[in-house]
RODO-2510 file (C-alpha; in nm, 4 decimals, decimal comma):
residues 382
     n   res          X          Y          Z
     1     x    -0,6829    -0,6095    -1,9518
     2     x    -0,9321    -0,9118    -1,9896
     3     x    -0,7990    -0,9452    -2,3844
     4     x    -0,4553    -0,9239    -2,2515
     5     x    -0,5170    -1,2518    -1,9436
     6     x    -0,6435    -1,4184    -2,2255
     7     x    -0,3454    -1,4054    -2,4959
     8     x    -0,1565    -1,4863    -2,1938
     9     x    -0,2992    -1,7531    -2,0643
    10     x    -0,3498    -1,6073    -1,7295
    11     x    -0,6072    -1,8458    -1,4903
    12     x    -0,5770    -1,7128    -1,1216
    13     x    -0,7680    -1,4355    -1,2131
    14     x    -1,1461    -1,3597    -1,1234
    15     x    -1,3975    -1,1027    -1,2195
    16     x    -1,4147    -0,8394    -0,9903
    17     x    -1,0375    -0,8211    -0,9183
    18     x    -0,9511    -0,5722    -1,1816
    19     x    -1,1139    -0,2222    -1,1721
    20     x    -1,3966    -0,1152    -1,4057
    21     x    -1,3147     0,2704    -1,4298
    22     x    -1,1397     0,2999    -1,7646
    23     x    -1,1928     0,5854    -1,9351
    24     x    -1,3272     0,6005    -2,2631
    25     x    -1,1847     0,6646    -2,5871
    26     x    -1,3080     0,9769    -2,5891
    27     x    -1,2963     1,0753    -2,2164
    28     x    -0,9067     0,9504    -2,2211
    29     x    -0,8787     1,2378    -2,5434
    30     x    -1,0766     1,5238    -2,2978
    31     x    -0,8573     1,4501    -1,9891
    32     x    -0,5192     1,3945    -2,1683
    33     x    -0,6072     1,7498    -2,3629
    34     x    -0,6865     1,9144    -2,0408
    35     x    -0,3610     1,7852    -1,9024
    36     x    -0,1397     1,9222    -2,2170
    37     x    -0,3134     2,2992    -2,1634
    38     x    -0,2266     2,3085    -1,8019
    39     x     0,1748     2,1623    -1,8842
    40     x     0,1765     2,4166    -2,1905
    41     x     0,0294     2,7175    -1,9274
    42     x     0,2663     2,6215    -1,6372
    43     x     0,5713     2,6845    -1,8745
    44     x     0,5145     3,0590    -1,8807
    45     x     0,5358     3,0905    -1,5220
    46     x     0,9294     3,1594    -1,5285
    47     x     0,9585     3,3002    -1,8744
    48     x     1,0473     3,7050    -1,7238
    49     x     1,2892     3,5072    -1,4331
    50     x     1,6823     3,5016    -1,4771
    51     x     1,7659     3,1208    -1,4960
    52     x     2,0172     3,1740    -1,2513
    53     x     1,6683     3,2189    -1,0121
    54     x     1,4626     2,9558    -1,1287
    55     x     1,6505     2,6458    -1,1218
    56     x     1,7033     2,4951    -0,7777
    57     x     2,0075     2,3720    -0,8363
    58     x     2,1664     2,7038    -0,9379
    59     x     1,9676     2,8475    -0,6255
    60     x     2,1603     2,6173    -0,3792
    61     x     2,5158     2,7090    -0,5419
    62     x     2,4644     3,0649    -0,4498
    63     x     2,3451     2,9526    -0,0715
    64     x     2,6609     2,7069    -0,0701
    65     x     2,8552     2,9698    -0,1981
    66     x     2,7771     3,2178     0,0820
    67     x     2,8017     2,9411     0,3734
    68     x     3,1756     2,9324     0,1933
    69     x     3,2523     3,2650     0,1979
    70     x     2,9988     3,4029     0,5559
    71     x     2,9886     3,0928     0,7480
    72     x     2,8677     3,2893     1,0399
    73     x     2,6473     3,5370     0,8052
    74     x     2,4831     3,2103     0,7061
    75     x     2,4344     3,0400     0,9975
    76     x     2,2576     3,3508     1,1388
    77     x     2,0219     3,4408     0,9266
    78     x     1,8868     3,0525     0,9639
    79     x     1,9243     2,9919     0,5849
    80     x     1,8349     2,5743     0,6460
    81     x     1,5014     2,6874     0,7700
    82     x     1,4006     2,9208     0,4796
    83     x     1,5099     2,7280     0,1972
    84     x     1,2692     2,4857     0,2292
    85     x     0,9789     2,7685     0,1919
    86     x     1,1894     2,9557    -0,0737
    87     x     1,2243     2,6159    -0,2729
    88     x     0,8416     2,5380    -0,2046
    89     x     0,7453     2,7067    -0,5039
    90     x     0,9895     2,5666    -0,7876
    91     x     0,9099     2,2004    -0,6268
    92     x     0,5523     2,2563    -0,7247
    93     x     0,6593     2,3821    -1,0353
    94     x     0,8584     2,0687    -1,1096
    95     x     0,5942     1,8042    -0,9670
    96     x     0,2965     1,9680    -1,1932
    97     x     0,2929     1,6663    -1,4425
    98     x     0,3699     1,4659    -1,1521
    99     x     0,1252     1,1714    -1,0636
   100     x     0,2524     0,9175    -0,8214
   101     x    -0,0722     0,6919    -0,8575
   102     x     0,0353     0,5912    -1,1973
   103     x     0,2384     0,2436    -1,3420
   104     x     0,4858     0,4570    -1,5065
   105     x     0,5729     0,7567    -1,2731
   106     x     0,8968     0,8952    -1,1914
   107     x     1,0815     0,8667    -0,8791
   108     x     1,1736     1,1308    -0,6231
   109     x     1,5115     1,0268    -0,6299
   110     x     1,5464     1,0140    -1,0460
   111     x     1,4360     1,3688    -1,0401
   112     x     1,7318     1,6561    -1,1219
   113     x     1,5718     1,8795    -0,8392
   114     x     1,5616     1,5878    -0,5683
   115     x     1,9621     1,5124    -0,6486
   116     x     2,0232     1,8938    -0,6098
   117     x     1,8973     1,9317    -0,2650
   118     x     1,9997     1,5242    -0,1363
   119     x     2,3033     1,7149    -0,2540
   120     x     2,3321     1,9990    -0,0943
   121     x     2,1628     1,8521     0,2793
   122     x     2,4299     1,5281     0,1754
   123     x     2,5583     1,5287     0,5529
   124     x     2,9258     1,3348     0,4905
   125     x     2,9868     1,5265     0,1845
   126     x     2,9072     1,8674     0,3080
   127     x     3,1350     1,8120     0,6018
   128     x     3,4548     1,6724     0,3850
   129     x     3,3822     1,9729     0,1414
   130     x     3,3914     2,2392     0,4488
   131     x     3,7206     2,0524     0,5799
   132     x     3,8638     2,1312     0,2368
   133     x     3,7610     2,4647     0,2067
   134     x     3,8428     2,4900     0,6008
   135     x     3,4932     2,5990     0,6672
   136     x     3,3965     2,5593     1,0179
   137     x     3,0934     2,3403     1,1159
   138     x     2,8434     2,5196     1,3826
   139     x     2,6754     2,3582     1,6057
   140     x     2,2991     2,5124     1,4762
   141     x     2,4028     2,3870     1,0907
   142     x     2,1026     2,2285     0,9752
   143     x     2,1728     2,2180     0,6185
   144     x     2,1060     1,8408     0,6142
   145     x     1,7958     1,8507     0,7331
   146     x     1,7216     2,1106     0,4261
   147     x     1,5815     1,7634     0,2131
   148     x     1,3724     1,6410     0,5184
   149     x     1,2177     2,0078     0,5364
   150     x     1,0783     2,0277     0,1760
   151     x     0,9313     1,6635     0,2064
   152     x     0,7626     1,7825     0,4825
   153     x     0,6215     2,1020     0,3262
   154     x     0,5960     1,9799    -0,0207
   155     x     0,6156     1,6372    -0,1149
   156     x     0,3980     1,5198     0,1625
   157     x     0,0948     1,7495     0,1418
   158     x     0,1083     1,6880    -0,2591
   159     x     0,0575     1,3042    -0,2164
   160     x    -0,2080     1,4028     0,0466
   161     x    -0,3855     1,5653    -0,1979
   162     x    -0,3403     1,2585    -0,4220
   163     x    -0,5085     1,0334    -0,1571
   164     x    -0,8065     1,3096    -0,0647
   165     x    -0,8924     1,3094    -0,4126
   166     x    -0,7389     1,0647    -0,6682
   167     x    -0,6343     0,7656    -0,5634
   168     x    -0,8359     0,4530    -0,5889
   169     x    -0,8239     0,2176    -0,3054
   170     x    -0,9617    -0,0486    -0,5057
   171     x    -0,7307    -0,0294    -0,7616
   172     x    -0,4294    -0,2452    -0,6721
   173     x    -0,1706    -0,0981    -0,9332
   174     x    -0,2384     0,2587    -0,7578
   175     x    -0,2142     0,1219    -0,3534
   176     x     0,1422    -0,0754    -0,4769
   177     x     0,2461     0,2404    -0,6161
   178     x     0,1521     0,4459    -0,3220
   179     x     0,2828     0,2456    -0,0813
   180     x     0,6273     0,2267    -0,2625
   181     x     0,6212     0,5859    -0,2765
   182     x     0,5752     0,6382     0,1275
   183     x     0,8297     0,4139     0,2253
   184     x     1,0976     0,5954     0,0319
   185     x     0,9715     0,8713     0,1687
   186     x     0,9430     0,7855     0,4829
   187     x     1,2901     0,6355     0,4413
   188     x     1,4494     0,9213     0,3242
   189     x     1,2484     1,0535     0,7062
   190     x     1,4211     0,8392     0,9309
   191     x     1,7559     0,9151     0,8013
   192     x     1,7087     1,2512     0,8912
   193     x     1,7440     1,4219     1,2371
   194     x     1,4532     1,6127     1,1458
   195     x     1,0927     1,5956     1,3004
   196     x     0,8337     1,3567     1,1022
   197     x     0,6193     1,6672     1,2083
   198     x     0,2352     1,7028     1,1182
   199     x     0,2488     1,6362     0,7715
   200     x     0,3020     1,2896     0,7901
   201     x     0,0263     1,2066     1,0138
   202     x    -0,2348     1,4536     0,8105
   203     x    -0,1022     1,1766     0,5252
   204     x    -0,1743     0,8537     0,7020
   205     x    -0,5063     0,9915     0,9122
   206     x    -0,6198     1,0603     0,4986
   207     x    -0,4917     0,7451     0,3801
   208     x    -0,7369     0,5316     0,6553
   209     x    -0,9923     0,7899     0,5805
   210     x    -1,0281     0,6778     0,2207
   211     x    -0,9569     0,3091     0,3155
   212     x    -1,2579     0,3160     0,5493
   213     x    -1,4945     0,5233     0,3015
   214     x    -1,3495     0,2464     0,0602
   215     x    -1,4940    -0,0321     0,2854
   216     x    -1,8059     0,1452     0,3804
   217     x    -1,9171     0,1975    -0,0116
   218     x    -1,7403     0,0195    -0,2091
   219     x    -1,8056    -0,3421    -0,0967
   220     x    -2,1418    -0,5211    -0,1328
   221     x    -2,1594    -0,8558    -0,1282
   222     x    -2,5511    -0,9965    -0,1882
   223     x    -2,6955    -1,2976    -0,0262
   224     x    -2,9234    -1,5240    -0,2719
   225     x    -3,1293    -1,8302    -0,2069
   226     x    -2,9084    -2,1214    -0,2359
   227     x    -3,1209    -2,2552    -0,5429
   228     x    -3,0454    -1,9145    -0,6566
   229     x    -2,6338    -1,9394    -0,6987
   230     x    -2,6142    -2,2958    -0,7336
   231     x    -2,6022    -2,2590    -1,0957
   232     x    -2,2942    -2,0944    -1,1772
   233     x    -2,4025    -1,9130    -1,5074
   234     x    -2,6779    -1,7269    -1,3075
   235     x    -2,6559    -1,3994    -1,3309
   236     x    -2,7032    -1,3751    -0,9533
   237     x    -2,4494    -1,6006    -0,9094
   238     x    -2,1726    -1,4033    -1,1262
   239     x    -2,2717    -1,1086    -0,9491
   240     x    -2,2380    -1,2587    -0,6356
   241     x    -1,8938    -1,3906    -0,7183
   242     x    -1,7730    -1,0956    -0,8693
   243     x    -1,8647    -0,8897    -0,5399
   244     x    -1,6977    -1,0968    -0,3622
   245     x    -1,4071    -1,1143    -0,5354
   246     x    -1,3268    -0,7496    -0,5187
   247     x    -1,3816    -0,7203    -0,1660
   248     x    -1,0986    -0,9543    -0,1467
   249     x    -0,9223    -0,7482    -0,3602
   250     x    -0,9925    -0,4518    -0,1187
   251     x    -0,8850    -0,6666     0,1385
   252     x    -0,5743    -0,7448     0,0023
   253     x    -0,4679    -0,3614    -0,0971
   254     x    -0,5731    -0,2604     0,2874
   255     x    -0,3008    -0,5097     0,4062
   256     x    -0,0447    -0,3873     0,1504
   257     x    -0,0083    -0,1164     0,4106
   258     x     0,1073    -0,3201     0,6998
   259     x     0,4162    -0,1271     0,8258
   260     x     0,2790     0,1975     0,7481
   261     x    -0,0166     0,2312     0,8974
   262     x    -0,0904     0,1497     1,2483
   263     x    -0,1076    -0,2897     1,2531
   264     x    -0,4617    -0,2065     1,5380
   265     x    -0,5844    -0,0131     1,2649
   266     x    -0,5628    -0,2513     0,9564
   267     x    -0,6460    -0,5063     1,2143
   268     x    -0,9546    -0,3417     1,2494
   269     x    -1,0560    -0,2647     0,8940
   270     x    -0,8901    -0,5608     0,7206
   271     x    -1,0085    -0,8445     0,9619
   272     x    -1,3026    -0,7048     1,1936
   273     x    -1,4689    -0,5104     0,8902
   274     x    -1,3710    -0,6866     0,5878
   275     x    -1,3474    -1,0248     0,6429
   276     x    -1,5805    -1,0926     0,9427
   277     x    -1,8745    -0,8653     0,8545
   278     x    -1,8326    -0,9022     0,4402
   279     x    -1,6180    -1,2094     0,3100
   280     x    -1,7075    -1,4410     0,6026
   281     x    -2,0654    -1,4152     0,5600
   282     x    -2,0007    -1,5361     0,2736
   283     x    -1,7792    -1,8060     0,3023
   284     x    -2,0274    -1,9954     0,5310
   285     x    -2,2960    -1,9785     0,2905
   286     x    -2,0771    -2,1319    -0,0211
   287     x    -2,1084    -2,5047    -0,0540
   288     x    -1,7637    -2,7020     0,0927
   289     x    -1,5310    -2,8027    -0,2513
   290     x    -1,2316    -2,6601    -0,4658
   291     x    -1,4016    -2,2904    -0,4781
   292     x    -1,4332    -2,2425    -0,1389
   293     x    -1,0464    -2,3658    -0,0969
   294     x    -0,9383    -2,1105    -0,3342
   295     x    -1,1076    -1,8613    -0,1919
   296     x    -0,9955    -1,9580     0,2014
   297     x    -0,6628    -1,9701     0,0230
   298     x    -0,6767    -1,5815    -0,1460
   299     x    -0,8262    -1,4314     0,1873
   300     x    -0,4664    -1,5796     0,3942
   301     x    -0,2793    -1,5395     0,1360
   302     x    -0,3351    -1,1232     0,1829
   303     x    -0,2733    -1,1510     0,5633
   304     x     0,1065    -1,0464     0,6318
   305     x     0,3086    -1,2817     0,7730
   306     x     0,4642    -1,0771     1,0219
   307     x     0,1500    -1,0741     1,2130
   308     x     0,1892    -1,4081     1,3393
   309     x     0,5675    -1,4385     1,4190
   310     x     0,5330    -1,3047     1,7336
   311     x     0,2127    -1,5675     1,8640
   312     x     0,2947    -1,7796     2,1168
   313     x     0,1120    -2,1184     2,2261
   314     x    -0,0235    -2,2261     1,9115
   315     x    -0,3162    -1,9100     1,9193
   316     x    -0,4195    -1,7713     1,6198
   317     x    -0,4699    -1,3537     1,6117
   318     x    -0,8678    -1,3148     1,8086
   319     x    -0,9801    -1,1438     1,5003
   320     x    -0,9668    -1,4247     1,3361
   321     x    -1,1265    -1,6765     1,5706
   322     x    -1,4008    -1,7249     1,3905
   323     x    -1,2539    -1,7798     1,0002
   324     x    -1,0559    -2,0213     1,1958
   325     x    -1,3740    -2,1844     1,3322
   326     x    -1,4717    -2,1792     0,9846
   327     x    -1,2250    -2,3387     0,8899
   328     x    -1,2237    -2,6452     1,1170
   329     x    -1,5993    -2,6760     1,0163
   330     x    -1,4918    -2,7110     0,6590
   331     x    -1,2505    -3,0223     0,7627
   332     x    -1,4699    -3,1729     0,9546
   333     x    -1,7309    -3,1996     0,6009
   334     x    -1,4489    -3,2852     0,4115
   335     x    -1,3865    -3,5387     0,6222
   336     x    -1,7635    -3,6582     0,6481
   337     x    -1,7931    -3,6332     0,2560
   338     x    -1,5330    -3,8557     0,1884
   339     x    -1,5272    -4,1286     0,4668
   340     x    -1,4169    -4,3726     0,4651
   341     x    -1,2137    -4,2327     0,1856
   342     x    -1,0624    -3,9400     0,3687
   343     x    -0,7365    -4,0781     0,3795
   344     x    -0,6673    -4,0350    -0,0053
   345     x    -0,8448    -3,6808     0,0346
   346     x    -0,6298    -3,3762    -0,0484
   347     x    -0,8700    -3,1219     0,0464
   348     x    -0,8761    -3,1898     0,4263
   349     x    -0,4882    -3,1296     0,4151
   350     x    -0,5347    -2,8302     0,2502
   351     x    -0,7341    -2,6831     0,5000
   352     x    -0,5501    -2,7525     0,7627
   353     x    -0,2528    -2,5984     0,6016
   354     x    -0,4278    -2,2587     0,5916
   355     x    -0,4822    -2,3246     0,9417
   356     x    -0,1188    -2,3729     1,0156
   357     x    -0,0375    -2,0427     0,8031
   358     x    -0,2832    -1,8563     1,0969
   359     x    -0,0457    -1,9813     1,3478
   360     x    -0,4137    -2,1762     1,4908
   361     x    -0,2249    -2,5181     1,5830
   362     x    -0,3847    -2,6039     1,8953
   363     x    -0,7023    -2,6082     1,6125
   364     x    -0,5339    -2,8639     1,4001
   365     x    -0,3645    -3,0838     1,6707
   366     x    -0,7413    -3,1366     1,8553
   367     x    -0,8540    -3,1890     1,5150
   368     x    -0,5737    -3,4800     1,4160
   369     x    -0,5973    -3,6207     1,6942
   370     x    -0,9993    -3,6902     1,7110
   371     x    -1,0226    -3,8024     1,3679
   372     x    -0,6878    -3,9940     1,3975
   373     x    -0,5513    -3,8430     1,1030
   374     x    -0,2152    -3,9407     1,2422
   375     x    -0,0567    -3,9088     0,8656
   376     x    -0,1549    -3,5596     0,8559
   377     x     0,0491    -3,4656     1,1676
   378     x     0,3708    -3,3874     0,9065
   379     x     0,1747    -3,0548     0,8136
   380     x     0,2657    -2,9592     1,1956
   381     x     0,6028    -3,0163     1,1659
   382     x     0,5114    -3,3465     1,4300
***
């Protein structure tokens, strides 16, 4: 990946923002042979079963077929709740080379067994078909809930296994993926009249259980004598920056679940845990200049912007009370650095902007309006 930023050209990139757990040569060979012997094992499983038994779409026909002919028959012997169990199986079966955590993975909805049952639980079209075959609709038809059912028993648990065991939270490629994959999910959820049920919340409790074990572990971010990092080809300094850097990387993937998981809970890792006990600590101790911008500017640049629509007179969120105090601190140098030159100084506006994107204006307007910075009011929208 380094090779490939640099044949590109790529230059907003940092060490410690990409992960460091490639496999080997070799160890890519072991696991990708492993995974062939259990694909090449898993197709004997249905070699002595009539293919009219093993493929869920043929499966479904037959059901659909006796709701045509036994409407009643059907509807008694609760056939919506026991296909999801009696498909269970053949899922699995078709998921077993499945891995949602990777760039190239296949989509639910691309898959011939997900079209078979969105099919068959298809609300609209199972009704118009009924009309035309005058089948009468009962009141307890679930049939479209049939889809909903097997997430819950199926899909769900098997990307809960995923997170328990697999998935990376520092790896950015495999959080994007993994949040794509629960709001289809989740999507495909809320369009059902079924119950979320259990499964969903076993998936999210595991998903902030490996976010906080993520936080807890994974980040470490050393403090050195200032002597110590000044010179940026120290080794202590590197290591300093690239810890930092991928604890804003952490950061970053935390917040990619806003909408998802709880906004009090992210709130509490992203911004009480992250930033304020790791990133801020930091920050303060990182001379004022261009590097500290950038990185003031990568830490809001993660928060969502959704957070702050709803803030009213000109207060930022109170988890971030004191980045914003940070903040103003760094203006207020900025300003002392380059007097009485500060009008021509870029870097004061620059803070202030990030200041603005916190929704902290009250900050900002106390601030302009003791320096008399009355050209910089424009970044207030006065």
């Amino acid at each position: 990946r380094r090779q490939a930023r640099e044949r590109s050209g790529e230059a907003d990139h940092h060490e410690g923002m990409s992960s460091d757990d490639e496999l080997s040569p070799t160890e890519e060979h072991e696991f990708q042979k492993s995974k062939d012997n259990v694909v090449e094992d898993s197709r004997k499983i249905f070699e002595d079963v009539h293919a009219d038994f093993c493929d869920i779409r043929k499966i479904l026909l037959k059901f659909q077929e006796w709701k045509e002919k036994f409407p009643d028959s059907y509807c008694d012997a609760y056939i919506s709740f026991c296909l999801p169990k009696l498909l269970n199986p053949l899922v699995r079966f078709e998921l077993i080379n499945w891995n949602p955590l990777e760039q190239s993975f296949t989509d639910l909805e691309e898959m011939p067994w997900f079209r078979a049952i969105e099919e068959f639980s298809d609300t609209k079209n199972v009704s118009e078909r009924d009309d035309a075959k005058n089948v009468s609709k009962r009141d307890d038809d679930r049939d479209e809930e049939v889809l909903s059912r097997v997430i819950n028993k199926t899909i769900l648990p098997k990307i809960t296994a995923f997170v328990k065991s697999v998935w990376d939270p520092l790896s950015t490629s495999q959080t994007k993926n993994l949040v794509r994959l629960c709001n289809n999910v989740f999507e495909k959820q809320v369009n059902s009249k079924a119950e979320l049920g259990q499964a969903k919340e076993d998936l999210l409790n595991m998903v902030v259980q490996r976010m906080k074990k993520s936080v807890e572990e994974d980040v470490f971010i050393p403090l050195y004598p200032k002597r110590t990092v000044e010179d940026k080809s120290s080794l202590c300094s590197k290591f300093q920056e690239r810890q930092f850097w991928s604890a804003v990387k952490l950061l970053s993937n935390v917040l990619l679940w806003d909408g998802i998981v709880q906004e009090d809970t992210l709130r509490s890792l992203g911004l009480n845990k992250l930033l304020n006990r790791y990133l801020l600590l930091n920050l303060l101790n990182t001379p004022p200049g261009l590097d500290h911008i950038e990185k003031c500017n990568k830490v809001v640049a993660c928060l969502p912007e959704r957070w702050f629509q709803g803030l009213k007179s000109g207060s930022t969120l109170p988890e971030l009370l004191n980045f914003c105090q940070h903040l103003l601190q760094c203006a207020l140098l900025v300003l002392i650095n380059f007097f009485p030159f500060y009008f021509n100084s870029d870097e004061t506006k620059e803070v202030l902007l990030l200041l603005v994107k916190v929704k902290a204006l009250h900050i900002v307007e106390d601030f302009i309006e003791e320096s008399k910075l009355t050209h910089l009011k424009s970044v207030i929208g006065k």
